[in-house]
Backbone as CSV, one residue per row, in Angstrom:
resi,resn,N_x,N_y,N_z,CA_x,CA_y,CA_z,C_x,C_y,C_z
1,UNK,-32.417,25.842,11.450,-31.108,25.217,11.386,-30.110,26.091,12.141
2,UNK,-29.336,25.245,12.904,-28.236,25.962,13.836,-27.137,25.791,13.515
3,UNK,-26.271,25.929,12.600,-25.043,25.614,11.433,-24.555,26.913,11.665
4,UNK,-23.368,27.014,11.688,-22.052,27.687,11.244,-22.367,27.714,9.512
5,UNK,-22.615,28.686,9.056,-22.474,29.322,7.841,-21.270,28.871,6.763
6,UNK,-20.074,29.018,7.790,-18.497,29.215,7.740,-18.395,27.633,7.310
7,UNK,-18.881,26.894,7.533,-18.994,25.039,7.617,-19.562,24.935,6.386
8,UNK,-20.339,25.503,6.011,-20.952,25.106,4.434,-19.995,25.485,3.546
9,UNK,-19.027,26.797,3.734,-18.935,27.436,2.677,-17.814,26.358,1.753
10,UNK,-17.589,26.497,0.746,-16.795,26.114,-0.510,-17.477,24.197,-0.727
11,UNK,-18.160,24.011,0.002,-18.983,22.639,-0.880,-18.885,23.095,-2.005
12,UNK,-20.170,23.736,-2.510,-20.473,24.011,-4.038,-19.635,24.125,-4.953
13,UNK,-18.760,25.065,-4.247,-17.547,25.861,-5.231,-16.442,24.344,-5.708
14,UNK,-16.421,23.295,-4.754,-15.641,22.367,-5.060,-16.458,21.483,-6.100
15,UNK,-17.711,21.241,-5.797,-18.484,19.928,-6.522,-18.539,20.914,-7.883
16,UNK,-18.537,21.873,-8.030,-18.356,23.035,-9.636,-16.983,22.967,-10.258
17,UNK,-16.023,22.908,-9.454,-14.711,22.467,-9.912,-14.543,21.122,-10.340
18,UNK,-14.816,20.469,-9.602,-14.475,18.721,-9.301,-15.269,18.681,-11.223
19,UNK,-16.797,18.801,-11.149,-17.594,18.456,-12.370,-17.121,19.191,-13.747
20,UNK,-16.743,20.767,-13.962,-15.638,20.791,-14.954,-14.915,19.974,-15.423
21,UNK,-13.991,19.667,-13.954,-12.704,19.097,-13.915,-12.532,17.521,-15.025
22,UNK,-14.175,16.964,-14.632,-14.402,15.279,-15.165,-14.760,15.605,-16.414
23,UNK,-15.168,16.824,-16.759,-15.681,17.037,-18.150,-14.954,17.009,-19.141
24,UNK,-13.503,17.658,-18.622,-12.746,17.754,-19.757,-12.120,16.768,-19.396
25,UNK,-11.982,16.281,-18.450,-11.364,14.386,-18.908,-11.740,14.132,-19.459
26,UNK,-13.327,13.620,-19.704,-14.129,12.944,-20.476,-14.078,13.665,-22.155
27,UNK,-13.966,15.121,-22.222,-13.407,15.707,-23.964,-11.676,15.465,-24.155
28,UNK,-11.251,15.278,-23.327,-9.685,15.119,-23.324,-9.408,13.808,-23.272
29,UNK,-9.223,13.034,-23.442,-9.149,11.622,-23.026,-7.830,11.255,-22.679
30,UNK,-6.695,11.878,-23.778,-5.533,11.732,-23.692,-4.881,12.007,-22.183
31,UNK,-5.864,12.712,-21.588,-5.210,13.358,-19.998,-5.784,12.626,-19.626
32,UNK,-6.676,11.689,-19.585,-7.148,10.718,-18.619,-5.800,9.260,-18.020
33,UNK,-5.175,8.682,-18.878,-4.081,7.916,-18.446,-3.233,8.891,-17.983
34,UNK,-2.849,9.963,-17.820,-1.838,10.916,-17.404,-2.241,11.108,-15.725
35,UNK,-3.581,11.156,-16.110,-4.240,11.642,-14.750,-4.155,10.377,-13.913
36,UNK,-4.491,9.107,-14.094,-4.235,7.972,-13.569,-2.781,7.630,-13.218
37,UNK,-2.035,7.799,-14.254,-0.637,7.644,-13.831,-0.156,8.445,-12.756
38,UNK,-0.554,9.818,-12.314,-0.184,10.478,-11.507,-1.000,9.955,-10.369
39,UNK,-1.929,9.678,-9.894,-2.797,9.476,-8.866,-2.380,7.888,-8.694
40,UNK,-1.616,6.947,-9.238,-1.466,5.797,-8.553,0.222,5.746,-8.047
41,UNK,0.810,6.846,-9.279,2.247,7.422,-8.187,2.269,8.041,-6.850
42,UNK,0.675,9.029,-6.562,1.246,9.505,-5.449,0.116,8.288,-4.237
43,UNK,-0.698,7.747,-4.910,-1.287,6.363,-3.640,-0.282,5.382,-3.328
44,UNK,0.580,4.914,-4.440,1.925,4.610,-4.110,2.914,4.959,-2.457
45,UNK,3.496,6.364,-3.488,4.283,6.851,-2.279,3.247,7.157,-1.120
46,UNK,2.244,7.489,-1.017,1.489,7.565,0.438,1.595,6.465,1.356
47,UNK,0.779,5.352,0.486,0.739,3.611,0.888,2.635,3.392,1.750
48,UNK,3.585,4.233,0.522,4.869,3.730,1.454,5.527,4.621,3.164
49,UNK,4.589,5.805,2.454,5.394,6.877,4.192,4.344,6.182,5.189
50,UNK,3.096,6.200,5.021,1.869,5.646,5.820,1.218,4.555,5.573
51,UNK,2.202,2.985,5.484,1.272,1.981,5.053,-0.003,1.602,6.578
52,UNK,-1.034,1.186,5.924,-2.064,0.877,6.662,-1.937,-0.475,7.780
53,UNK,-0.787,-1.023,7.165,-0.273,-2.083,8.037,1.066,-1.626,8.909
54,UNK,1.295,-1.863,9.842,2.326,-1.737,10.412,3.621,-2.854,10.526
55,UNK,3.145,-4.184,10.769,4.259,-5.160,9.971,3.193,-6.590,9.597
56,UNK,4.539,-7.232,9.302,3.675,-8.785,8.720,4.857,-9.286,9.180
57,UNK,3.602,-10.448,9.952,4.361,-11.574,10.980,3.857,-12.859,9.782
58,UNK,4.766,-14.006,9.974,5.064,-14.880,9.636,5.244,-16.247,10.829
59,UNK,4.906,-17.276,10.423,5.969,-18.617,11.397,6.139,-19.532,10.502
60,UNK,7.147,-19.647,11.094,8.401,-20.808,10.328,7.553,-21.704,10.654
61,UNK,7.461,-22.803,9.681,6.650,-23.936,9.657,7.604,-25.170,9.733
62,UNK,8.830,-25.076,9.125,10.011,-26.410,9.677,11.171,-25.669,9.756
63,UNK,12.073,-26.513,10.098,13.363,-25.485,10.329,13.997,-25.044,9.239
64,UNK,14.518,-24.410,9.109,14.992,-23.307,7.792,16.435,-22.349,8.159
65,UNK,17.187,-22.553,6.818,18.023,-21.530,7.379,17.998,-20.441,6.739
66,UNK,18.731,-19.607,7.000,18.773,-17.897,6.782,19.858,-17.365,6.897
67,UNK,20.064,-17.444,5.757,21.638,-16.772,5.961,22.782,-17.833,6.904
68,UNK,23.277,-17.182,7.758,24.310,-17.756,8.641,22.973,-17.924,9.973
69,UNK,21.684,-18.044,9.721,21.360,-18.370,11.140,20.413,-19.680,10.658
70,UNK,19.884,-20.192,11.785,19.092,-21.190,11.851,18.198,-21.390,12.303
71,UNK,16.746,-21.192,11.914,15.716,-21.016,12.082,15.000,-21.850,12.652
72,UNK,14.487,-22.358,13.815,13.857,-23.942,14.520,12.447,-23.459,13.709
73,UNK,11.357,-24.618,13.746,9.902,-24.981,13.789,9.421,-23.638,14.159
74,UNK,8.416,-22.780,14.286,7.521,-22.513,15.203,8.218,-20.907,15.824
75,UNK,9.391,-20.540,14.893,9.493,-19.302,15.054,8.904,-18.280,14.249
76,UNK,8.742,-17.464,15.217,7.961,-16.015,14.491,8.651,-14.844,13.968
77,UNK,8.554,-14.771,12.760,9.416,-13.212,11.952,8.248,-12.816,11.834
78,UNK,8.788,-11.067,12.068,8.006,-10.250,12.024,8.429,-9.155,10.988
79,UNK,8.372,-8.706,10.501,8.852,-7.680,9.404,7.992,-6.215,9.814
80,UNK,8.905,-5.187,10.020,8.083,-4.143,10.428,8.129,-3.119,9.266
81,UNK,7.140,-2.941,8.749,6.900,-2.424,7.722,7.218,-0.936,7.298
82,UNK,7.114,0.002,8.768,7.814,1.357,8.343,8.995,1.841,8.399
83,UNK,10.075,0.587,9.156,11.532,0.442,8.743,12.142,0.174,7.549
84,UNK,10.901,-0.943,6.435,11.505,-1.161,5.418,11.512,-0.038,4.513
85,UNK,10.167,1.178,4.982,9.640,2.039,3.823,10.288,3.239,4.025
86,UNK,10.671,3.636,5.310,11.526,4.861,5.728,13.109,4.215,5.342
87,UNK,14.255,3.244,4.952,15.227,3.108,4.920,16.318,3.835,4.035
88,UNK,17.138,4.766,4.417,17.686,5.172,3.277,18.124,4.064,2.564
89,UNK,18.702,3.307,2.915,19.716,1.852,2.496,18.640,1.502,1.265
90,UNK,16.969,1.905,1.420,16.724,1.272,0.164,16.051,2.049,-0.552
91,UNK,15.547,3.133,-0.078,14.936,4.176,-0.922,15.279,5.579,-0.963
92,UNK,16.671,5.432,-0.479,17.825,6.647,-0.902,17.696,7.554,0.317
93,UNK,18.809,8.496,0.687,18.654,9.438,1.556,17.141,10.404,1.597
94,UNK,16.347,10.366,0.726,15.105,11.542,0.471,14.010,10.061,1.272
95,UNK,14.078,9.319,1.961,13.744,8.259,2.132,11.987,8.712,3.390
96,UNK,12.457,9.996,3.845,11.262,10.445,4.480,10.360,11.429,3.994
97,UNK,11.194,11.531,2.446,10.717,13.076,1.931,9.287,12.358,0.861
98,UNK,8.126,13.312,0.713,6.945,12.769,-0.105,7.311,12.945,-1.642
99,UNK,7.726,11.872,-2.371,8.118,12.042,-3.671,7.697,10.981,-4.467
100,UNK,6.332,11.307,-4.815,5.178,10.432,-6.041,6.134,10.097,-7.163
101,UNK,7.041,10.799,-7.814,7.564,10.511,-9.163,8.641,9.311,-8.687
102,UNK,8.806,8.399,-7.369,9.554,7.537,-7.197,9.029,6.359,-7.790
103,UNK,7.736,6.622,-8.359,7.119,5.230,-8.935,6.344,5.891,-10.025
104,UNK,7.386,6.590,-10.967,6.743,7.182,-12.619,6.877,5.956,-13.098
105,UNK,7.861,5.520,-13.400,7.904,4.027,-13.856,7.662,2.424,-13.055
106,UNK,6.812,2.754,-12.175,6.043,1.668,-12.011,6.500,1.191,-10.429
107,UNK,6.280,0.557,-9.350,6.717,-0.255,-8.443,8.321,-0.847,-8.986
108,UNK,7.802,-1.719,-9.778,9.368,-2.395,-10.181,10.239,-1.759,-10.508
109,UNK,10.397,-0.040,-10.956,11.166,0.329,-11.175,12.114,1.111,-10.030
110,UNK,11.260,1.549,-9.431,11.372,2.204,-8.190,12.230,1.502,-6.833
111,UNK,11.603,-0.238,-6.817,12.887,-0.554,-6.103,12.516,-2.395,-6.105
112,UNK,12.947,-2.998,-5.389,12.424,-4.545,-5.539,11.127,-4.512,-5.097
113,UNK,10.597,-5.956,-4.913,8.915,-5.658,-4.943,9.325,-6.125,-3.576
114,UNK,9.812,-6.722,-2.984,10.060,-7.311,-1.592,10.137,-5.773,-0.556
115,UNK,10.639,-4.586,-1.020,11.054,-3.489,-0.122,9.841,-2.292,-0.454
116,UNK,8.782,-3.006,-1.062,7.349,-2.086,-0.947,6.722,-2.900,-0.746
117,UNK,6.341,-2.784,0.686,5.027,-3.829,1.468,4.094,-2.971,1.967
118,UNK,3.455,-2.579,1.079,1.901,-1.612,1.431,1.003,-2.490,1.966
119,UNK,1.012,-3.528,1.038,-0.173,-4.823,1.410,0.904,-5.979,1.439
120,UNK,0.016,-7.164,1.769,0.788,-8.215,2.488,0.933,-9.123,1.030
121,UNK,2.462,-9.774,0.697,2.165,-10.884,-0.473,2.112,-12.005,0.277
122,UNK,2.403,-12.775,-1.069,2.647,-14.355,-0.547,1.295,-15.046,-0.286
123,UNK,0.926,-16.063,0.520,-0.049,-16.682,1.089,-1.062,-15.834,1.854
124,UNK,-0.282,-14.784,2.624,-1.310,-14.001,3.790,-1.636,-12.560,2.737
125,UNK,-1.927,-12.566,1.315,-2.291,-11.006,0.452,-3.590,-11.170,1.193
126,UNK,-3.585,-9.635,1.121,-4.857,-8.752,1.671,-5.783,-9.181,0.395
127,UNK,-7.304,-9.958,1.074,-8.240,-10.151,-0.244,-8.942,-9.295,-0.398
128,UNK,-8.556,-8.131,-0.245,-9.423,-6.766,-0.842,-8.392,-5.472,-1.486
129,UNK,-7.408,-6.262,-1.885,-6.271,-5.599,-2.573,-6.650,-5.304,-3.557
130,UNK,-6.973,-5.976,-4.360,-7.784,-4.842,-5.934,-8.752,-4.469,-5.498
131,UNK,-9.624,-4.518,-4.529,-11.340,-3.444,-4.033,-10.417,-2.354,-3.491
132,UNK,-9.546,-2.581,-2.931,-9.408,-1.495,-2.128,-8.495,-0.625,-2.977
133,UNK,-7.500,-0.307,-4.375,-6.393,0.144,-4.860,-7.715,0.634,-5.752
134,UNK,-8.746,-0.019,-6.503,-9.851,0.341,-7.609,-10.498,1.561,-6.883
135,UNK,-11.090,1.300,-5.384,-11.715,2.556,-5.055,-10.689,4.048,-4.418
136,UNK,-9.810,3.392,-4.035,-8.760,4.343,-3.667,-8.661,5.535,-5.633
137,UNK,-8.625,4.892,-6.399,-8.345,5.316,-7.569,-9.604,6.194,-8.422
138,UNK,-11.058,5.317,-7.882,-12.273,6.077,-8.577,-12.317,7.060,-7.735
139,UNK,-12.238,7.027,-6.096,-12.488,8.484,-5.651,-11.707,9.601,-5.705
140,UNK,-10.355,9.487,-6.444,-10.114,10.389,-7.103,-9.747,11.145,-7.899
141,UNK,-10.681,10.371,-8.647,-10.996,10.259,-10.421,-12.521,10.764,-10.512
């Protein structure tokens, strides 16, 4: 074998930590929702500095208005997704800074559900939105 030594090192030492680590979850239980609550606050705020989507396009299907404008048939909105998530206007001046405890109390508390678009709602939701938030959560758990 022709390996860098330096490349192996701390596997073990982690999979020895990591397996402790589940043990006393598993004798602790009470830290197990603690531990979840913290790990879907900070997949949260990640999902919002770095969502995996960049925007969600839409077309107007009849004419519609909006506000003071007027929307024909067959126009395309686009919503760009790391303008809504970087905005101070909606997630305060710290708006670029990494801060998990912005969703201790949940998405809804944190800000409307319309101004956290990690995944897509409405008609066009991502159909691997619970596969993908469940394994995001077991791997690191």
């Amino acid at each position: 074998m022709n390996a860098n030594p330096s490349m192996l090192v701390g596997h073990e030492t982690t999979r020895a930590s990591l397996a402790w680590t589940f043990l006393l979850l598993a004798i602790y239980t009470d830290w197990q929702d603690k531990a979840r609550k913290e790990v879907s606050m900070i997949i949260n705020e990640s999902r919002r500095l770095y969502c995996p989507a960049v925007q969600i396009a839409r077309t107007v299907h009849k004419e519609v208005g909006l506000g003071k404008f007027i929307l024909p048939a067959s126009t395309e909105i686009v919503v760009p997704i790391g303008a809504v998530h970087h905005s101070p206007g909606i997630w305060g001046e710290d708006a670029s800074h990494f801060k998990p405890e912005r969703f201790a109390d949940g998405v809804a508390k944190a800000t409307t559900w319309l101004h956290f678009l990690h995944l897509e709602w409405g008609l066009g939701i991502v159909w691997g939105q619970t596969s993908q938030l469940l394994k995001q959560r077991l791997r690191s758990q």
